[in-house]
Backbone bond lengths (Angstrom), bond angles and torsions (degrees), N, CA, C in turn:
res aa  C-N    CA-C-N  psi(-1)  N-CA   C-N-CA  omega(-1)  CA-C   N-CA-C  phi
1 X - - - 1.453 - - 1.495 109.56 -
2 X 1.528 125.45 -54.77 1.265 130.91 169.82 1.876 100.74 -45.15
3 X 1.308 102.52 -54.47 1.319 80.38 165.72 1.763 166.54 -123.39
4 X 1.339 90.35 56.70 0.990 138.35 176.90 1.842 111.86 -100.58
5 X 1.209 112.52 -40.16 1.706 126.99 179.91 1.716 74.16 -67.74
6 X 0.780 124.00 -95.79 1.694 140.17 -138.41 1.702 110.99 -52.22
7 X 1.481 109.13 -28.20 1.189 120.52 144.67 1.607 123.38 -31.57
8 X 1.415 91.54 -65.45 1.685 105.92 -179.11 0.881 101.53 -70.52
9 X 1.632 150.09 -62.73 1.229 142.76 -166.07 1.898 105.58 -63.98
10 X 1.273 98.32 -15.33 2.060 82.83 167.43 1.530 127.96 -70.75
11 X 2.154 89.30 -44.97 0.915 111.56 162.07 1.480 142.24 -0.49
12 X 1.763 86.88 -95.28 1.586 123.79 138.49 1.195 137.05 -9.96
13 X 1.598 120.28 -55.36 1.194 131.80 -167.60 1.608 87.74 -101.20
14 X 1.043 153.63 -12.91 1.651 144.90 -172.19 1.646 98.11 -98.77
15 X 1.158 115.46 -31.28 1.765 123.02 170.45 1.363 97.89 -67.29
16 X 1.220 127.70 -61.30 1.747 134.58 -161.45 1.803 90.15 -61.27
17 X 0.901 136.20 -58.57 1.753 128.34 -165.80 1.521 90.34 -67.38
18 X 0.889 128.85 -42.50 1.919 114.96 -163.39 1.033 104.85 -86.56
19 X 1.419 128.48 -6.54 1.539 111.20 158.95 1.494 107.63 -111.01
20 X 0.970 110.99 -16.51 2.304 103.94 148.08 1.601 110.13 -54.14
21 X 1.162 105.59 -32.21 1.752 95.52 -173.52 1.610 102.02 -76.24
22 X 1.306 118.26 -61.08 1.076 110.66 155.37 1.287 170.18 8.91
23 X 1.665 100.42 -57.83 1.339 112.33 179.27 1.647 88.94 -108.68
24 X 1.514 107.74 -8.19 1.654 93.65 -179.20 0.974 124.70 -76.76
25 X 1.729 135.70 -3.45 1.171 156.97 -59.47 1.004 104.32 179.97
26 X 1.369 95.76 -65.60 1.868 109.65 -170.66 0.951 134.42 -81.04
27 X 1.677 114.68 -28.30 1.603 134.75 171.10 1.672 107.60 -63.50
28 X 1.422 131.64 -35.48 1.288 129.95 153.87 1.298 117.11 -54.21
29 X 0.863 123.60 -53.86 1.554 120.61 -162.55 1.808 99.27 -56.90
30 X 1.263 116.13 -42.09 1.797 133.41 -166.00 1.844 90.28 -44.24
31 X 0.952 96.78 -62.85 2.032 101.55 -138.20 1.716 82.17 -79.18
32 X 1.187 141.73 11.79 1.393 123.69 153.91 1.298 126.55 -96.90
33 X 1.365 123.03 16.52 1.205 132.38 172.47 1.792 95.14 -102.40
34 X 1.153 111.28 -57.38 1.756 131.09 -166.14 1.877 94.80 -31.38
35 X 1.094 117.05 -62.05 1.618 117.35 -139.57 1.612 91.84 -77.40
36 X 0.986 141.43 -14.95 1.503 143.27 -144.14 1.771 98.33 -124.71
37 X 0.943 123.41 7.29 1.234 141.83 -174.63 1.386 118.04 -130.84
38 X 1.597 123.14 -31.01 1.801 114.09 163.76 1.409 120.18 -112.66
39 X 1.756 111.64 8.28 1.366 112.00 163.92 1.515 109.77 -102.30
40 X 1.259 137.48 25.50 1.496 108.33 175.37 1.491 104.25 -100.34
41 X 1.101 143.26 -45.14 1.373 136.30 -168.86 1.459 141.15 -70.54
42 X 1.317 108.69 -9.89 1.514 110.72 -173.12 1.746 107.52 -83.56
43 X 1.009 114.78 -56.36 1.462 117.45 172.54 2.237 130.64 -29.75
44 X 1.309 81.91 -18.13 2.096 101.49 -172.43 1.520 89.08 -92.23
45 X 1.567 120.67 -32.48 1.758 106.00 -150.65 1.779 96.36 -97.30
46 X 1.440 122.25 7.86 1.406 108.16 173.64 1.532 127.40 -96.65
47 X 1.516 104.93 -7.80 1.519 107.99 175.59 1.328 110.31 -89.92
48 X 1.143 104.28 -10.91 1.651 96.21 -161.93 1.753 84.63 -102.33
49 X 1.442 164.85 -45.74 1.163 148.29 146.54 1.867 118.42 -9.13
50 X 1.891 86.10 -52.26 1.878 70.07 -164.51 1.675 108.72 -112.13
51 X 1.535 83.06 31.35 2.158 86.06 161.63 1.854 100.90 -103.59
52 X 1.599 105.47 -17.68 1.845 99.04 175.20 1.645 116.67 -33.43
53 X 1.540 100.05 -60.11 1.558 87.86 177.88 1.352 137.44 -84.30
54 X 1.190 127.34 1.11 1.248 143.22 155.82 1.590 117.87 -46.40
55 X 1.367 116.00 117.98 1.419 122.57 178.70 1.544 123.50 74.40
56 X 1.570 112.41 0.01 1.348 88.93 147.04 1.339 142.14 -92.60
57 X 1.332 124.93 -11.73 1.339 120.24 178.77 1.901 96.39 -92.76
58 X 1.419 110.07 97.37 1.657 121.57 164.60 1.055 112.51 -118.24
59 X 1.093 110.04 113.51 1.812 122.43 -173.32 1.675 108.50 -44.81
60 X 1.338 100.92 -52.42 1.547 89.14 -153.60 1.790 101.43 -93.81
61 X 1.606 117.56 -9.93 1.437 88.27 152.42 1.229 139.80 -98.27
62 X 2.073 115.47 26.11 0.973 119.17 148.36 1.322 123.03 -65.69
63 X 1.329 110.86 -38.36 1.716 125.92 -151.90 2.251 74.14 -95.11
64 X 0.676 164.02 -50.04 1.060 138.99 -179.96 1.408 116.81 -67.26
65 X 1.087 120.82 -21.60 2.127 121.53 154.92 0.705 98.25 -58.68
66 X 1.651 149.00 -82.52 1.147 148.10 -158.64 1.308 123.78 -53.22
67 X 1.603 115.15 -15.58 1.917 117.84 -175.79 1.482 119.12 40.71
68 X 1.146 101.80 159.21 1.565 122.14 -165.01 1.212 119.13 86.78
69 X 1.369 129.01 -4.04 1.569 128.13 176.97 1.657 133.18 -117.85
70 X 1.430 96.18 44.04 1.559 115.76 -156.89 1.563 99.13 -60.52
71 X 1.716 117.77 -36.07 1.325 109.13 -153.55 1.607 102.24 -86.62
72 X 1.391 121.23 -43.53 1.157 143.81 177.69 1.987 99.48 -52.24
73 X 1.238 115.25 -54.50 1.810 106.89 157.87 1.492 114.31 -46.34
74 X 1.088 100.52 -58.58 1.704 92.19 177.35 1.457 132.01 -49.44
75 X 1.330 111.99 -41.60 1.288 123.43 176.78 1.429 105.28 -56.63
76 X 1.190 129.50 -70.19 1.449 141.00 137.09 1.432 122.00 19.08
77 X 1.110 98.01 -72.28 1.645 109.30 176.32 1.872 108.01 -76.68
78 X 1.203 115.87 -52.02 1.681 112.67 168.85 1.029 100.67 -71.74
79 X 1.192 168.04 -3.88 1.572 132.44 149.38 1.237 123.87 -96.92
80 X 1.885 109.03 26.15 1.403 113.92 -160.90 1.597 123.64 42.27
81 X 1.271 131.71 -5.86 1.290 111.99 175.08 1.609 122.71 -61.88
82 X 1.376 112.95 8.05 1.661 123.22 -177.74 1.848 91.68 -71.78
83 X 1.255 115.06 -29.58 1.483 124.74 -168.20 1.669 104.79 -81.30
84 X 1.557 110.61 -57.26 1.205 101.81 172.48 1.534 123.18 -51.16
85 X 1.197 85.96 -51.28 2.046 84.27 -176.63 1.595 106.64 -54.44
86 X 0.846 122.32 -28.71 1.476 115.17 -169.13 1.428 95.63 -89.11
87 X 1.163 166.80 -70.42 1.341 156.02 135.78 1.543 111.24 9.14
88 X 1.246 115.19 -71.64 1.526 99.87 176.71 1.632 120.16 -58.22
89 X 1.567 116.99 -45.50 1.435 103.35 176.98 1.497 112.81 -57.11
90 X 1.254 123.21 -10.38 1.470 99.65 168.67 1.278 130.14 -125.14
91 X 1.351 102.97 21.16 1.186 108.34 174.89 1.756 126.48 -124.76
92 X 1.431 94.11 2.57 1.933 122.52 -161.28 1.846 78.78 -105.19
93 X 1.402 109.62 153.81 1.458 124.78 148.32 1.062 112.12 -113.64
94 X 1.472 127.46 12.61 1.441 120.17 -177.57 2.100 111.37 -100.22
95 X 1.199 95.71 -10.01 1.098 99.01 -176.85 1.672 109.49 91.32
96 X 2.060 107.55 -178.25 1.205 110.11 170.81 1.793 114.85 -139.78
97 X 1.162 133.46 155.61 1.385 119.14 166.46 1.110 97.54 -127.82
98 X 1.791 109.36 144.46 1.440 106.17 -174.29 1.823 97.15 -146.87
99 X 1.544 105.70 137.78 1.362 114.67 -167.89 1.572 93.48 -94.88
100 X 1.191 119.20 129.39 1.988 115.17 -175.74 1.390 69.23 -129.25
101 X 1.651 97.51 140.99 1.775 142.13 -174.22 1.535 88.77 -114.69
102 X 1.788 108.67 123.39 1.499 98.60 175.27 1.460 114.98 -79.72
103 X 1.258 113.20 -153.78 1.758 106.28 173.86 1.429 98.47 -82.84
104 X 0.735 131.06 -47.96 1.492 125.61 -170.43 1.531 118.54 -60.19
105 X 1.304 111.55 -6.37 1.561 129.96 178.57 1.295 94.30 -80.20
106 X 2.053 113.21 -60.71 1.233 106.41 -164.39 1.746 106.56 -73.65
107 X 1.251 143.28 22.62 1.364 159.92 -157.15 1.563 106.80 -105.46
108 X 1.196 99.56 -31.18 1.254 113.94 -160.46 1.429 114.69 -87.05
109 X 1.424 113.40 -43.03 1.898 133.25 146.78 1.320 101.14 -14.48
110 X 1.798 92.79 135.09 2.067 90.64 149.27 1.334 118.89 -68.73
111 X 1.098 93.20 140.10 1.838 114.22 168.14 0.996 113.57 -20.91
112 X 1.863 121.17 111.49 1.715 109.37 175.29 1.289 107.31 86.43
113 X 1.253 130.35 -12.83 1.427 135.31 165.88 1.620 103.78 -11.48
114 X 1.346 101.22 -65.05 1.702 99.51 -137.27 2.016 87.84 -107.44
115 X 1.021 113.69 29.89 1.602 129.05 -167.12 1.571 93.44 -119.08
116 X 1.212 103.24 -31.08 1.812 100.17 -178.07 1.600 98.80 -94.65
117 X 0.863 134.92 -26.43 1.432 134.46 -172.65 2.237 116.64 -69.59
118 X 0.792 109.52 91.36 1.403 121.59 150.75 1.497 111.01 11.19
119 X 1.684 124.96 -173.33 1.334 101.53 -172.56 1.753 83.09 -142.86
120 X 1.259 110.68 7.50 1.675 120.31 135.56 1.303 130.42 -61.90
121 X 1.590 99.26 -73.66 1.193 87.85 170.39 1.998 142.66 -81.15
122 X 1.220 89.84 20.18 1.609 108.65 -178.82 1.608 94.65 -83.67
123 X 1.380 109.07 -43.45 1.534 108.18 -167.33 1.813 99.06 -89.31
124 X 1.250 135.70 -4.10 1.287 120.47 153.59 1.349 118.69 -75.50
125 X 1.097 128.54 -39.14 1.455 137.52 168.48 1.366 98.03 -39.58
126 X 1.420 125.02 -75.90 1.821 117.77 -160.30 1.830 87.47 -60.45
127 X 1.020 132.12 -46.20 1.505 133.32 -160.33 1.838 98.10 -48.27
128 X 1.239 116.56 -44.85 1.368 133.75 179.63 1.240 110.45 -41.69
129 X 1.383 115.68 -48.15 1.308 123.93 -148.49 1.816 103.93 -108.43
130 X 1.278 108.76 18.55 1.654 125.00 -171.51 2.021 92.30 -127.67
131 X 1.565 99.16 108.77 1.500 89.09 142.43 1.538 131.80 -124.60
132 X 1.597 109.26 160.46 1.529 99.92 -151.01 1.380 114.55 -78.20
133 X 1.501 119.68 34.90 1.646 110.64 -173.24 1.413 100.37 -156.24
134 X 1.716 124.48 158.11 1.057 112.69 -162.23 1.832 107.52 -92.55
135 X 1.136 105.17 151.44 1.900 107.34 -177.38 1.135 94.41 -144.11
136 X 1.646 111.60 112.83 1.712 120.22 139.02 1.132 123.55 -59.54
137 X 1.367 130.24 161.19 1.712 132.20 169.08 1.790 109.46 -46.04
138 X 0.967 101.22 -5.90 1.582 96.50 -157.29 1.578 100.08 -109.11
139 X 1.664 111.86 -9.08 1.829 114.81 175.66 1.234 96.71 -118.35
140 X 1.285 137.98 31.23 1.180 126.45 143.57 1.818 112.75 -91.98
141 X 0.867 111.65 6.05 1.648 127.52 170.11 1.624 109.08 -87.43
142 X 1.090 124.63 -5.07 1.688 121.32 -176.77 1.439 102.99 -162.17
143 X 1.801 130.39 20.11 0.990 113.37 156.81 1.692 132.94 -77.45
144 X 1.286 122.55 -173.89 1.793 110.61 -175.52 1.881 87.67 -108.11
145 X 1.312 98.77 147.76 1.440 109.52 164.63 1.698 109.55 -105.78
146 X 1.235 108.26 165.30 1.331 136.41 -20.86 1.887 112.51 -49.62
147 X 0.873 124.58 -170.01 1.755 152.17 -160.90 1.589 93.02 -113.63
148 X 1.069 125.09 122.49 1.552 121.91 158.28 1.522 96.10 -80.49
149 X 1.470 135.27 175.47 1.236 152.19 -132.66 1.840 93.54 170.62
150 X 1.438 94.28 140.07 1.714 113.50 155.50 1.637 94.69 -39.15
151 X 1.330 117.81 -48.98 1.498 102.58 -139.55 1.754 108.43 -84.55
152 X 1.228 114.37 -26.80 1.570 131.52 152.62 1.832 112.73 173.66
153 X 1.340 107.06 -145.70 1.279 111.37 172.93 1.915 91.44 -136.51
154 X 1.325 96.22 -178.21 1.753 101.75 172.26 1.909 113.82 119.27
155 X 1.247 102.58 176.13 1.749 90.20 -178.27 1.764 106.66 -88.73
156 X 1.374 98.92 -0.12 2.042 82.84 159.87 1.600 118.81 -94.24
157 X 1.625 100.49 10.37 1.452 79.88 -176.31 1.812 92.45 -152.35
158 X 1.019 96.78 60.98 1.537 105.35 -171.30 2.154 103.97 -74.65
159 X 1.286 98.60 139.69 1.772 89.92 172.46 1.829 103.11 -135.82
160 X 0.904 95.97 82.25 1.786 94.20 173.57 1.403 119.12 -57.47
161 X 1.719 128.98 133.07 1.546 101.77 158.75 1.930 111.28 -124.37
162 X 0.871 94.81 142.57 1.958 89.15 179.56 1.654 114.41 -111.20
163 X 1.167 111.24 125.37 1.690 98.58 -161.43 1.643 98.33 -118.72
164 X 1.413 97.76 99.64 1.851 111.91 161.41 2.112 117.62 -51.11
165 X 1.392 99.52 -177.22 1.354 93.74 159.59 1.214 132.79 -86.86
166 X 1.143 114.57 4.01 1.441 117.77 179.69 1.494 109.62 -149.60
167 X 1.201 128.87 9.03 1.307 134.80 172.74 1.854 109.29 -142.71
168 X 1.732 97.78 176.08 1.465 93.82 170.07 1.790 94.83 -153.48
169 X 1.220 102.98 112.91 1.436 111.35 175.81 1.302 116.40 -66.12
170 X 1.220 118.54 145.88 2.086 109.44 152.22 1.981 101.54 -131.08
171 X 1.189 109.53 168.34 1.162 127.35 -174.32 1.446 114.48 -142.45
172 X 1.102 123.69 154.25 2.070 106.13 -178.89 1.597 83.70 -149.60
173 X 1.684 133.86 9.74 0.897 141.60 178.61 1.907 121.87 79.95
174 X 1.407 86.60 -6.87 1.965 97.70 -172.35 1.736 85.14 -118.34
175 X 1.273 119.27 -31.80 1.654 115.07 -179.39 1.838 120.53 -134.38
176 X 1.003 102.62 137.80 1.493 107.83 -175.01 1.455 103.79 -130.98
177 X 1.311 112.58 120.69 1.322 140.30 -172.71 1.524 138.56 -152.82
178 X 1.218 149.10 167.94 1.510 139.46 -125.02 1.604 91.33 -157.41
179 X 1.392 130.25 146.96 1.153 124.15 -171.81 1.800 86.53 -100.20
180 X 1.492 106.29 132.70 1.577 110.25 -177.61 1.580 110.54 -105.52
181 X 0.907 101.62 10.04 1.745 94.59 177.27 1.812 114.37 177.11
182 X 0.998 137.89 156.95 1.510 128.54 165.07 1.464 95.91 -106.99
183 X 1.771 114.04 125.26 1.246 129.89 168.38 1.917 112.91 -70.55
184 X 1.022 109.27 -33.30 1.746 115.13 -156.78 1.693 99.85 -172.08
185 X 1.363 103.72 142.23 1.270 120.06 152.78 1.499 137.10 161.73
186 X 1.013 96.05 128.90 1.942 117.99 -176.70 1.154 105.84 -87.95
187 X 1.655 119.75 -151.64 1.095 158.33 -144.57 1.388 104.21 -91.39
188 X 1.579 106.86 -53.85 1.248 143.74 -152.48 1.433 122.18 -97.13
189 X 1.576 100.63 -45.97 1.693 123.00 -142.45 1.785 96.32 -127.08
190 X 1.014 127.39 143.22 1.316 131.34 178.09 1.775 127.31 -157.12
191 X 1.468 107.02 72.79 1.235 103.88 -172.15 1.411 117.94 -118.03
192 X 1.924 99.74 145.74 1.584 109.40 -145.41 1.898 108.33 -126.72
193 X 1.416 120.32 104.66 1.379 115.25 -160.28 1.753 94.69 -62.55
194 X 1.424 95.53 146.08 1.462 119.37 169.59 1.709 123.88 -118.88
195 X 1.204 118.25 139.66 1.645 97.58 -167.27 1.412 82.73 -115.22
196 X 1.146 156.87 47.11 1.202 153.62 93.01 1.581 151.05 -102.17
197 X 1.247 144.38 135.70 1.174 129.40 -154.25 1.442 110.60 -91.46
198 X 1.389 114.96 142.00 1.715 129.35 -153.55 2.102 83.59 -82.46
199 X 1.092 93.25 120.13 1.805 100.30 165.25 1.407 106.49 -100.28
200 X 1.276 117.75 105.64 1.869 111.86 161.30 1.978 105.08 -63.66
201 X 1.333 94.50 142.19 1.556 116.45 164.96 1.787 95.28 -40.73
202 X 0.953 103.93 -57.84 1.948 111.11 -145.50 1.588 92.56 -65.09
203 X 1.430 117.55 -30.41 1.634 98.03 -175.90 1.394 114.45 -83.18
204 X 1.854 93.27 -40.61 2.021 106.86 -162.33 1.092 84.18 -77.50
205 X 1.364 145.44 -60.09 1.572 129.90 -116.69 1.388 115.48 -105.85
206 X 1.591 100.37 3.40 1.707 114.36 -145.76 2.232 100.43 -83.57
207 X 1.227 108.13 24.99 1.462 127.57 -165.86 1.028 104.78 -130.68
208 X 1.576 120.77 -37.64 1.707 121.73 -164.96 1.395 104.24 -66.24
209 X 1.247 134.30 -50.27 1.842 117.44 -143.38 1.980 90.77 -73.81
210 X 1.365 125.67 -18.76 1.286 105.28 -162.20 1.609 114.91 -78.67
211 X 1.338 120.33 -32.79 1.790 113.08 154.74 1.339 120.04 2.43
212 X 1.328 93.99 -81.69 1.287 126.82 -155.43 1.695 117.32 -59.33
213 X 1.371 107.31 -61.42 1.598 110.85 173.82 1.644 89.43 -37.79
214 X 1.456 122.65 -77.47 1.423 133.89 -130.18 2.235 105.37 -56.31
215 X 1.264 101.38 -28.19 1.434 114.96 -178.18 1.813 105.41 -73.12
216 X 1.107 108.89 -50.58 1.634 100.67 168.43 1.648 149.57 -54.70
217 X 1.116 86.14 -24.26 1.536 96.47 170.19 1.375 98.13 -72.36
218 X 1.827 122.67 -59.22 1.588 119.60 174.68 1.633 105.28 -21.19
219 X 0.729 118.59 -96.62 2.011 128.95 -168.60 1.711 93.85 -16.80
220 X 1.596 143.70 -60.02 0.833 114.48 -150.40 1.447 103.32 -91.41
221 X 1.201 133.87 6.56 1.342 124.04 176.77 1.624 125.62 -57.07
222 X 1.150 126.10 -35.00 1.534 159.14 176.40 1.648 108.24 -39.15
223 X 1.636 103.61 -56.37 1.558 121.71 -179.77 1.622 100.38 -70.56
224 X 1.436 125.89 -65.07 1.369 117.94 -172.82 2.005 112.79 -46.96
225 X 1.534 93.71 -36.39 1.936 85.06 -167.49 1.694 113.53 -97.24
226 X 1.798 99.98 38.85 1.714 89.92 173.68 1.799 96.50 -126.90
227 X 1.289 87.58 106.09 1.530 95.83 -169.63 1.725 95.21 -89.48
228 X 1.071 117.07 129.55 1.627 126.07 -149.90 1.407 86.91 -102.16
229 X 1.670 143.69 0.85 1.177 124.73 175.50 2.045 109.38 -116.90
230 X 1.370 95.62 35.97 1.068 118.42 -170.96 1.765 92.74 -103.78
231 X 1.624 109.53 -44.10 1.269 128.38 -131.40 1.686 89.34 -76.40
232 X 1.819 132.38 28.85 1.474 126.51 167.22 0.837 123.62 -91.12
233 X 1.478 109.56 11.55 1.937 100.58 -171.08 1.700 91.81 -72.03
234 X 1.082 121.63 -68.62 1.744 94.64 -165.55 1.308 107.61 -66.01
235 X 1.844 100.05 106.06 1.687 133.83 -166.31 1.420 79.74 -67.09
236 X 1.981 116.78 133.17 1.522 109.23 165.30 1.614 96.71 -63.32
237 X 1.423 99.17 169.96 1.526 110.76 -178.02 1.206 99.64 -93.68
238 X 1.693 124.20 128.25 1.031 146.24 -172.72 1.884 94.34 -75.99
239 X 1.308 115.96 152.62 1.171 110.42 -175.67 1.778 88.27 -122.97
240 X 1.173 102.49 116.72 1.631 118.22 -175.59 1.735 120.44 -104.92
241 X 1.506 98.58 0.82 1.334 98.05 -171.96 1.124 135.17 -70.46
242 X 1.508 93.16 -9.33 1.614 121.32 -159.95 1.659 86.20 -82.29
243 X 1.371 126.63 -43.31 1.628 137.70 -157.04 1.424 86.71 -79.05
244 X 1.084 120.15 -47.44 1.616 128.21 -171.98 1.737 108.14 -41.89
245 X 0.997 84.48 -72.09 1.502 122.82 175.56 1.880 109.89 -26.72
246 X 1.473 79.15 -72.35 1.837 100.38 164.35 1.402 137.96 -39.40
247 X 1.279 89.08 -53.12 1.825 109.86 167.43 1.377 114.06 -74.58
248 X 1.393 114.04 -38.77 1.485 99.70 176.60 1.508 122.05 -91.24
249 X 1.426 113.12 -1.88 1.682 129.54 151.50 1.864 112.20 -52.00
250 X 1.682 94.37 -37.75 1.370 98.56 -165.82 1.168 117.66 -115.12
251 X 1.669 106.85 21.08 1.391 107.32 155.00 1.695 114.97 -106.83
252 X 1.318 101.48 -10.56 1.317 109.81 -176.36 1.531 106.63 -83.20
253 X 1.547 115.44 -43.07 1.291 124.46 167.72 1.386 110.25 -33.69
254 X 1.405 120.84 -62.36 1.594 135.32 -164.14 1.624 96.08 -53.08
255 X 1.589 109.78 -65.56 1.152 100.98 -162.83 1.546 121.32 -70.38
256 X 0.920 115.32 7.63 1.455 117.60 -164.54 1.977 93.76 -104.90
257 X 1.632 109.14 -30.61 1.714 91.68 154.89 1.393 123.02 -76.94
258 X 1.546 99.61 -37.87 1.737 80.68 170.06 1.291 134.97 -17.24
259 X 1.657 90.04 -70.85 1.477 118.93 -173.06 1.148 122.47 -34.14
260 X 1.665 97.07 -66.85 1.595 122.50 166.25 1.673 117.64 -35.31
261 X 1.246 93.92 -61.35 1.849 101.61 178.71 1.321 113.90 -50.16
262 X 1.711 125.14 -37.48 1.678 135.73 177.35 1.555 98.12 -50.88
263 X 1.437 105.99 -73.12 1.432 105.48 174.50 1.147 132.17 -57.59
264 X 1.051 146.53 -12.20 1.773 139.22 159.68 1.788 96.10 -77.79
265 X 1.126 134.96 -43.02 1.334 109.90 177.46 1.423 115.98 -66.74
């Protein structure tokens, strides 16, 4: 009987280790499935969030929905500023306002206008017509003039705007014009059709002041070259009649002793 108990109690104790091995066993095996299962997914879902806003606000294939502004795109694209603008809308929080001249604005130019112009000053022109902050119709009522512009600030490139109740003028002093329509606008972006094209002083005007000096000096030349002791050619007319007169007193005189003298001899 004793041994028979001790039997069982070996038993016992050879069951008790194989299920110690067991459970020691199993808790390893767990946590190598775990880690490979809550790291794969987060890393794929962040590019694709912050490419959403990328590329929709593009100027010029708004302004090509909208039609009528083929030439003003073009300019755009040759002076690369199609690149800048798209860089600043997404990278500025201040926003942009931009005055687009339809074709019929640029129609209005002399002939070849923009054919004589440089490929400087082609890209100040669109710069003109970009300002760097955003304006609804409703903050052109309490903005400060002049307008800074891409292209600078200063008196060659002055942009006034005056905003009525039902209109909003601008002036740059070479052009005066009325905003005719709003093409687009968000948060961000604010563009306003113009039926004329904004001329900065510094490109158009940069010819005008010299005219002018050169004609004034002309006018006073006139006073210096009238020398007033010149002014005898019309000799007064000598009045000779009196001499006339005299001589033929004193030819008549003569003969009339002659005469006299014939007769006394």
């Amino acid at each position: 009987m004793r041994k028979q108990y001790s039997l069982s109690s070996f038993s016992f104790f050879i069951l008790f280790l194989h299920c110690t091995n067991t459970f020691a066993q199993s808790p390893a095996a767990a946590p190598a499935q775990a880690p490979a299962a809550v790291v794969a997914q987060p890393p794929a879902a962040t590019p694709t969030q912050a490419a959403a806003p990328h590329g929709i606000t593009n100027v010029t294939k708004i302004l090509e929905k909208a039609g009528h502004f083929t030439i003003f795109i073009r300019l755009l694209r040759s002076t690369q500023e199609e690149n800048h603008l798209f860089s600043a809308l997404n990278d500025s929080s201040s926003g942009l306002t931009i005055f687009a001249p339809t074709d019929s604005a640029f129609s209005e130019l002399k002939s070849g206008t923009l054919n004589t112009l440089s490929d400087g000053d082609k890209s100040e022109l669109v710069k003109f017509h970009v300002v760097p902050t955003f304006l609804s119709t409703s903050q052109f009522q309490t903005v400060s003039n002049p307008l800074g512009t891409w292209a600078g600030t200063g008196s060659r490139l002055p942009l006034n705007v005056t905003s009525y109740p039902n209109s909003v003028n601008i002036t740059t002093g070479l052009t005066n014009t009325s905003l005719s329509g709003t093409v687009y606008t968000d948060s961000q972006l604010a563009i306003y059709k113009i039926e004329k094209v904004l001329l900065p002083k510094d490109i158009f005007a940069s010819n005008a002041p010299a005219p002018a000096p050169v004609q004034a000096p002309v006018r006073e030349k006139p006073t210096k070259a009238v020398p007033a002791a010149n002014v005898e050619s019309p000799v007064a007319p000598v009045d000779i009649s009196s001499s006339v007169t005299f001589m033929q007193n004193s030819v008549i005189g003569s003969v009339v002793i002659v005469a006299a003298a014939m007769f006394a001899l």
